[in-house]
N, C-alpha and C positions, 0 to 999 in steps of 0.2 A: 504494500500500500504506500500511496506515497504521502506527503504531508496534508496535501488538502483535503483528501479522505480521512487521515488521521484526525486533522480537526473537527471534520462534522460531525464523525463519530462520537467526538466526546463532545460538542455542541449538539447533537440529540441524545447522548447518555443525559446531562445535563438537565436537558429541558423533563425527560422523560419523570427524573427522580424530582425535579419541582413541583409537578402534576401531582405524582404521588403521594408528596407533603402535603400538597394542598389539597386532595381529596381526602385526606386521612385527617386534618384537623378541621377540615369541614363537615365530617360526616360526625365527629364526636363534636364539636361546639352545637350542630343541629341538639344531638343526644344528651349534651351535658342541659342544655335550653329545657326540653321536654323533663330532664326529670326533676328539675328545681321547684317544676309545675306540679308534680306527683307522689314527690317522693314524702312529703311532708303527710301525705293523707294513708299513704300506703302502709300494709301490715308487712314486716319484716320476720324471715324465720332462719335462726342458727340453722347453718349448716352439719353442728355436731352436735345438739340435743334437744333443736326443734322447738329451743322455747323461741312464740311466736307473741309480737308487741309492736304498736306505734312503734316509727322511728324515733320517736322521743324516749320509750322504753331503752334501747341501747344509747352507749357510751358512742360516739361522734369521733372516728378519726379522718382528720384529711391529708391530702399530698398532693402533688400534681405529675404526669406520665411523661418522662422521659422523651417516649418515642411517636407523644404527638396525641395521647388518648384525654390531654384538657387533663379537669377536676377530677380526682380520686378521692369517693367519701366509702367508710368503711364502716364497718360496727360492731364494738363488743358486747359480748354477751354477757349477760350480767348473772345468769342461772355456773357457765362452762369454762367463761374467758375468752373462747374462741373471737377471735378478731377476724372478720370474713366479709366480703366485698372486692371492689366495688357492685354495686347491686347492676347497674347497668351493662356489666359484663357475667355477671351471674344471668340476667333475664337471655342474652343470645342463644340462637339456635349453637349446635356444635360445628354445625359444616359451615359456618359463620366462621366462627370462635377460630376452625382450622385454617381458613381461608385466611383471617388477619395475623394466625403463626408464620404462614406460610410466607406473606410478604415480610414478615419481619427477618425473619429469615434467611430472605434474599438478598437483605443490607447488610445482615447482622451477623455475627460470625460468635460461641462462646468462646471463651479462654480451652487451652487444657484444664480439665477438672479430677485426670485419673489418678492420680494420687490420693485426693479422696474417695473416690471412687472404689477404689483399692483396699483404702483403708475401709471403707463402710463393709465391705464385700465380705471381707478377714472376722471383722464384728459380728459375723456370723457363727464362728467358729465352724467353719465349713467342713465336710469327708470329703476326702478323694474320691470316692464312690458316687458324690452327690450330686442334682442335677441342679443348676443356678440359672438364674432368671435376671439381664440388669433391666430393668423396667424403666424407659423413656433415657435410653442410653444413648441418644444424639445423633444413632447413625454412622454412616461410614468413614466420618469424621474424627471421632473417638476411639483411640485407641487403647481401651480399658480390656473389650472381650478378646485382643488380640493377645494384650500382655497377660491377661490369665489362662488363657488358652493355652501360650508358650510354657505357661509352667505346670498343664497338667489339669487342668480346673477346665468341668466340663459345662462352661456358660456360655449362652444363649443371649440375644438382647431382642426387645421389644421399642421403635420409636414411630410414631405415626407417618415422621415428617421424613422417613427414611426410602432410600431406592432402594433395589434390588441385588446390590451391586455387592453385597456384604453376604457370604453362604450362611454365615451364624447370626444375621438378623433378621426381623420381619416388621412388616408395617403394618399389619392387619392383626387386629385381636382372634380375628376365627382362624387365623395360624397357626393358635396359638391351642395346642388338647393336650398337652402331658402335665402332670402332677410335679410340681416342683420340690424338692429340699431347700430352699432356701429365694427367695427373692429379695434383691436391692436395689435401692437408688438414690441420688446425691445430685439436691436441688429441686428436686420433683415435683416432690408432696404439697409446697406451697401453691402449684397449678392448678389443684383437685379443685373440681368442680360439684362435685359432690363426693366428698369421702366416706361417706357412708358407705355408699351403693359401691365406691372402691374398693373397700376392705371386703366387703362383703364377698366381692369377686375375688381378691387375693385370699379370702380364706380356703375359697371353691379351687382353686390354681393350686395350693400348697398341700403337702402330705401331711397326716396325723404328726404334730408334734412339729411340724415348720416351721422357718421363722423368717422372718423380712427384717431389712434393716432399713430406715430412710433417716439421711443427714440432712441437713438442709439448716442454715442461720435464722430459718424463717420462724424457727420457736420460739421465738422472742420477735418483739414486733419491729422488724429492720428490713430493708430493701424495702418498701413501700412504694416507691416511685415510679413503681410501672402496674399498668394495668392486669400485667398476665401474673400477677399473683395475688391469689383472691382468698389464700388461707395461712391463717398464724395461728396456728397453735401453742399458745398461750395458757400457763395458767396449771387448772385441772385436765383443758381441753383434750390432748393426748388420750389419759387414764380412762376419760368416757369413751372417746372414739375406740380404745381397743375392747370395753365392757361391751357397747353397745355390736359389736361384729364380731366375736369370739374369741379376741385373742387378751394376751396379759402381758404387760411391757418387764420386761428380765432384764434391760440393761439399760442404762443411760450415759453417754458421753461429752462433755463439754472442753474444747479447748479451743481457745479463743472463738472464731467465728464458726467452728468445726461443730457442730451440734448432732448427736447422733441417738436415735433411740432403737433399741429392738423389739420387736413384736413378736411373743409365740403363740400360734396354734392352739388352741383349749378346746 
C-alpha cells in the first residue's frame, strides 16, 4: 500500500471508532434520561436474597462508566449486603448484554491475569485424576489452560466471546455435558447477572463433593466504574448465595486486591 491509502485507512478507522463513541453515549444518555423518570417509583429486588423494596428501601451507590455507559446507580441490600446494579443493565435482554461485550471487546484488550488464574485454580486443591473447568476464561487469548495443560492438569475453558480456534475451549454452554471436579474463575463472578440461577447450574456441572473457586477484588465494593459489573458481594452476601444453591464456603483468601473464596458441593 502506498501512503495515500495508508492515510485513508486510518482516516476511516478514525471516523468509524467516532461513530461508535457517539452511538454508544447516545444510546445510554437516551437510557440514563428514561430511568431518572422511573427508577424513583420502581420496586427493586437483591439479586442474592430477593429482598424486594422502593428504591429508597436500599442504600444509593453511584459512579460513572469508563467506557461510555453515563450514570452508574447501584444498590445495597440492607436484609445480605449484596451491592448489585446498575439496574439498567440488569433490565437488558442477554443477546443485548452480549452484543455490547462484544464491541467492547473489539477496542479492549484485558491484561494477563494467569497468574491468578493459577493461583485460584491451585485453591482448589486439585487431583491429577481430576477434570477442571476455567469458566469465562477469555479465550484464545489467555494463556492459563495452556500452562496447566503443560503441567499435566486436565482443564477445559468455557468463554462466550470465544472462536473456535482453541481444541480445549468452547463458546457454547450446550458444549458443555461432563461433570466436573473442580470449576474456576478470576474476575468473573462480578458479571453475574443472576447468581443465583449461576450457582445453581454450577452445582448441576460439578460432582458430589466439588468445588469452584472464584477470585475477583469485586468482594469488597471497588472497580465500580464500568457498567459490566453489576455484583459485589459484600458483606454476609457470599454465605447466603452459597446457602441458598447448595454449596458451603471452606476457604477464604485475601491478599491485597487478590480476593478469593471457595465453594463446596453439599
Amino acid at each position: 500500500m502506498n501512503d495515500d491509502t495508508l492515510t485513508r485507512i486510518d482516516r476511516l478507522e478514525k471516523q468509524i471508532l467516532l461513530s461508535e463513541t457517539y452511538t454508544v453515549k447516545a444510546f445510554w444518555q437516551s437510557l440514563n434520561h428514561a430511568y431518572r423518570l422511573t427508577l424513583p417509583t420502581r420496586s427493586l429486588c437483591c439479586l442474592i436474597c430477593d429482598y424486594r423494596d422502593k428504591r429508597s428501601g436500599f442504600s444509593i451507590l453511584t459512579d460513572s462508566c469508563q467506557f461510555g455507559g453515563g450514570e452508574l446507580e447501584r444498590y445495597q441490600c440492607p436484609q445480605c449486603d449484596c451491592v448489585f446494579g446498575p439496574q439498567k443493565y440488569l433490565d437488558l435482554e442477554e443477546n443485548f448484554v452480549d452484543l455490547d461485550y462484544r464491541l467492547l471487546y473489539s477496542r479492549y484488550s484485558e491484561s494477563d491475569s494467569s497468574p491468578n488464574e493459577i493461583k485460584t485454580f491451585h485453591s482448589l486443591a486439585p487431583k491429577h485424576d481430576g477434570l477442571y473447568l476455567d469458566w469465562g476464561c477469555g479465550g484464545e487469548w489467555s494463556p492459563t489452560i495452556t500452562k496447566l495443560r503443560a503441567h499435566g492438569w486436565d482443564v477445559w475453558g468455557y468463554d462466550p466471546s470465544a472462536s473456535q480456534s482453541n481444541p480445549y475451549v468452547v463458546n457454547s454452554r450446550d458444549s458443555i455435558s461432563a461433570r466436573f471436579d473442580g470449576i474456576f474463575s478470576n474476575n468473573v463472578i462480578e458479571h453475574f447477572r443472576n447468581p443465583v440461577r449461576q450457582f445453581c447450574q454450577f452445582h448441576k456441572m460439578l460432582k458430589e463433593g466439588g468445588k469452584m473457586s472464584h477470585s475477583s477484588p469485586c468482594y469488597e465494593y471497588c472497580y465500580a466504574f464500568t457498567r459490566f459489573h453489576t455484583l459485589f458481594l459484600i458483606g454476609r452476601s457470599a454465605d447466603i448465595l452459597a446457602e441458598r444453591t447448595g454449596f458451603k464456603i471452606t476457604n477464604r483468601v485475601k491478599d491485597g486486591e487478590y480476593i478469593n473464596i471457595v465453594f463446596e458441593r453439599i
